[in-house]
C-alpha positions as a printed NumPy array, in Angstrom:
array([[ 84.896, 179.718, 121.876],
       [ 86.802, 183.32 , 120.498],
       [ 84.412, 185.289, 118.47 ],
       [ 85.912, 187.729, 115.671],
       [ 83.788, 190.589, 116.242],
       [ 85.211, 193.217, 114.164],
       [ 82.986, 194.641, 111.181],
       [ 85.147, 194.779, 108.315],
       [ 82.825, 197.802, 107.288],
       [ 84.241, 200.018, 109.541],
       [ 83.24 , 202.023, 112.63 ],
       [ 84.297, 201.198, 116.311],
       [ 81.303, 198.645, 117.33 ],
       [ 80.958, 194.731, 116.484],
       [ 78.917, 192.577, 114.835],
       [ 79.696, 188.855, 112.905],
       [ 78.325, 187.615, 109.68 ],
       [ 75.973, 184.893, 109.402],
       [ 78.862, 182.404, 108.415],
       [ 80.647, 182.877, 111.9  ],
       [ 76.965, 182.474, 113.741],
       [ 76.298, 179.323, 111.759],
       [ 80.096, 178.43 , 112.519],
       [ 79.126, 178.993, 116.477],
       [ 76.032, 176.724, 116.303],
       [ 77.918, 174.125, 114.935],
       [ 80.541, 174.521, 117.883],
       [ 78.063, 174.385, 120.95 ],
       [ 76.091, 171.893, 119.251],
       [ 79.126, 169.273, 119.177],
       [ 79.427, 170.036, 122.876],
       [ 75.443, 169.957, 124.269],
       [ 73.677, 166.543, 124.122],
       [ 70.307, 168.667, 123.303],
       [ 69.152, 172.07 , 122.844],
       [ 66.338, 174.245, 121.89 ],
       [ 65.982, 175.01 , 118.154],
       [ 64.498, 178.574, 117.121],
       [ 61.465, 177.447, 117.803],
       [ 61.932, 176.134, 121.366],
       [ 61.881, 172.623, 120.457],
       [ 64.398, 169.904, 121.838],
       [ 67.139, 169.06 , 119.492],
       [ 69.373, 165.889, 119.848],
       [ 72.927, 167.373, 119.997],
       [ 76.321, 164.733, 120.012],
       [ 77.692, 166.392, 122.409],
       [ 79.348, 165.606, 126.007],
       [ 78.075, 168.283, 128.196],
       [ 81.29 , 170.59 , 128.655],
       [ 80.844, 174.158, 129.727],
       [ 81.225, 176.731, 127.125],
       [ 82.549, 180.278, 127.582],
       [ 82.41 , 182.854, 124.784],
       [ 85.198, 185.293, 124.627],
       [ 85.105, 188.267, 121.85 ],
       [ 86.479, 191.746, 121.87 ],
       [ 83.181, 193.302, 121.472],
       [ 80.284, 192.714, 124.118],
       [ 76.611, 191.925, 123.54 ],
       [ 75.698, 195.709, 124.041],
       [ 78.45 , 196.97 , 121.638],
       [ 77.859, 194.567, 118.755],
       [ 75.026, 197.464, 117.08 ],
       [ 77.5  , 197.527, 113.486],
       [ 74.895, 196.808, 111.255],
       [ 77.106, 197.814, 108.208],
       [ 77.278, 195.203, 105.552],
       [ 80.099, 194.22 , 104.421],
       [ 80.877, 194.199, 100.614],
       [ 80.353, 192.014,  97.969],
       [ 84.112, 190.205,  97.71 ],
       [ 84.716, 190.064, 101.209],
       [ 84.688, 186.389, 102.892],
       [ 82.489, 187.891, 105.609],
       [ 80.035, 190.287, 103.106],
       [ 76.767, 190.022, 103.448],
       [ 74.144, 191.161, 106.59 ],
       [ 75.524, 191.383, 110.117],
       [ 74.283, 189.667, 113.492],
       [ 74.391, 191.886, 116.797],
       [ 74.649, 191.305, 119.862],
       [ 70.805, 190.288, 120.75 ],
       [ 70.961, 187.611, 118.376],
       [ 74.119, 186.323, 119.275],
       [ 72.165, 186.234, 123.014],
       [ 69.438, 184.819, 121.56 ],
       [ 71.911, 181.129, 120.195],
       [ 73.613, 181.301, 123.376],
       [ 70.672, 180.959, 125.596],
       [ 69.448, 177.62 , 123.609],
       [ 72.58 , 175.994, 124.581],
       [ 72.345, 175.657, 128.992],
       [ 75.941, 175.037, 129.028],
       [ 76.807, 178.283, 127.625],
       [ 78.099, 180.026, 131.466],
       [ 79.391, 182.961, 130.048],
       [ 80.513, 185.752, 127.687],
       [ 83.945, 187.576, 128.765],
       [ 84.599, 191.012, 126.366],
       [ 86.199, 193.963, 126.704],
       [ 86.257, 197.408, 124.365],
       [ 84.118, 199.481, 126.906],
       [ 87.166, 199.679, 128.774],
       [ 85.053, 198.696, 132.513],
       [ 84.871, 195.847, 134.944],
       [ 81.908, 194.447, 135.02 ],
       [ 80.117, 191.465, 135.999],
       [ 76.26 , 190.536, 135.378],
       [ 73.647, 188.119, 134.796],
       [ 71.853, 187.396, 131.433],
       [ 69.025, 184.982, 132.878],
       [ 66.214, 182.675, 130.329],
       [ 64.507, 180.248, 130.809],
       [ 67.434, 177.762, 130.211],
       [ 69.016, 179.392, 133.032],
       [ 71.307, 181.758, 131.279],
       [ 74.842, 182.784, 131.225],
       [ 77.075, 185.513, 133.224],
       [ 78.281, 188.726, 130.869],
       [ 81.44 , 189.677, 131.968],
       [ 83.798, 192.433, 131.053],
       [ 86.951, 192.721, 131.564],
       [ 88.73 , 196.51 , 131.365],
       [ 92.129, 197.137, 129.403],
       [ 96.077, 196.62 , 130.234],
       [ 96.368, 199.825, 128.765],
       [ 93.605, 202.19 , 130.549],
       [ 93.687, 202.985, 133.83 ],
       [ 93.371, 200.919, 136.234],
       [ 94.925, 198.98 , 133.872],
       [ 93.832, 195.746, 135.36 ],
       [ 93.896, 191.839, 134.202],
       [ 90.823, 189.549, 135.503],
       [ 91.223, 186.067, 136.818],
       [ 88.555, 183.796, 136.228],
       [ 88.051, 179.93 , 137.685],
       [ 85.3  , 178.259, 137.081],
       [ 84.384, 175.884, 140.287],
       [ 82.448, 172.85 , 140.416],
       [ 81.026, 173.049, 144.29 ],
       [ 80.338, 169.189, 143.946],
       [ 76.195, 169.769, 144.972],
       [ 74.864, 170.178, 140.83 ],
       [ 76.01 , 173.751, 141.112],
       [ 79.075, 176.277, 139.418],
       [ 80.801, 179.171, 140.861],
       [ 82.887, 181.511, 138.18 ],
       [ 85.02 , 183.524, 140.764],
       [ 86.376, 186.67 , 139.175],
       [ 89.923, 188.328, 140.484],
       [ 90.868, 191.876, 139.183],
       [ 94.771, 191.867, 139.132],
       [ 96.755, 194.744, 139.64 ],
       [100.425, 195.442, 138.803],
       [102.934, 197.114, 141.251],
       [104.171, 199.498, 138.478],
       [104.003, 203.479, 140.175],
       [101.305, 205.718, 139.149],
       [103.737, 208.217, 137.395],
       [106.513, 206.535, 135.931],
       [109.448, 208.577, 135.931],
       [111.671, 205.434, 132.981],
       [111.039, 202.568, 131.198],
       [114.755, 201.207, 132.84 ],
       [112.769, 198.256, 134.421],
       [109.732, 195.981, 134.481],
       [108.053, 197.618, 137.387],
       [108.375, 201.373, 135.448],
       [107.301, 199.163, 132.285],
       [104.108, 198.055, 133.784],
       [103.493, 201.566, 135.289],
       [103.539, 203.031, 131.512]])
């Protein structure tokens, strides 16, 4: 599931407007047969049990844009952040993880609740150094448990391109 998590207010950090968030309820609700409400109660879902990964540009710790958007907009109104997009995900079990970028890092870590929680993972940029890609493969291991196994991927491209003649100097810029 792709998040939009730009803040048509401005600034650098993310957010979503209450539309999208009711939009992503609806989403892992079709896919989980039940999940906690609110309130912490069980709610009958019609779902089939598939795993869900959230992707967005922004991460849980940089969605802090609280600026509302204007009256006009499709998206005006009040913004969520990060916590309380946390907050959904953990209802829903089958949520395994949230893969960002923006901070421009590699980094891998758990988010654990009492549902059992989902892995944040972020992923640094093509364009920064080390200008890396992740791989990520999600592994049944066939014993009720899941592995995510995360590759970095480096080009060959050299350090201080000297042309942009071919793909190896391409990659390098």
């Amino acid at each position: 599931i792709v998040l939009d998590t730009t803040n048509p207010a401005g600034i650098f950090e993310g957010s979503i407007d209450r539309r999208q968030l009711a939009w992503l309820e609806e989403r892992l609700a079709e896919v989980h047969v039940c999940h906690a409400d609110a309130s912490g109660r069980e709610v009958p879902g019609g779902g089939d049990e598939r795993l869900v990964i959230i992707t967005s540009h922004h991460p849980r710790t940089s969605m802090t844009n609280d600026r509302e958007v204007p009256a006009g907009y499709l998206d005006s109104g009040d913004r969520v952040l990060g916590e309380e997009v946390a907050a959904v995900l953990h209802r829903y079990p089958n949520v395994i993880a949230w893969v960002s970028g923006h901070i421009h890092r590699n980094y891998v870590r758990p988010l654990a609740s009492s549902s059992g929680g989902f892995w944040e993972i972020s992923t640094s940029s093509v364009m920064d150094w080390p200008c890396q890609a992740r791989l990520l493969e999600v592994v049944d291991n066939a014993d009720g448990t899941l592995s995510i196994f995360s590759t970095a991927l480096d080009h060959e491209g050299p350090i201080a391109p000297g042309g942009t003649s071919g793909p190896l100097e391409l990659a390098g810029w």
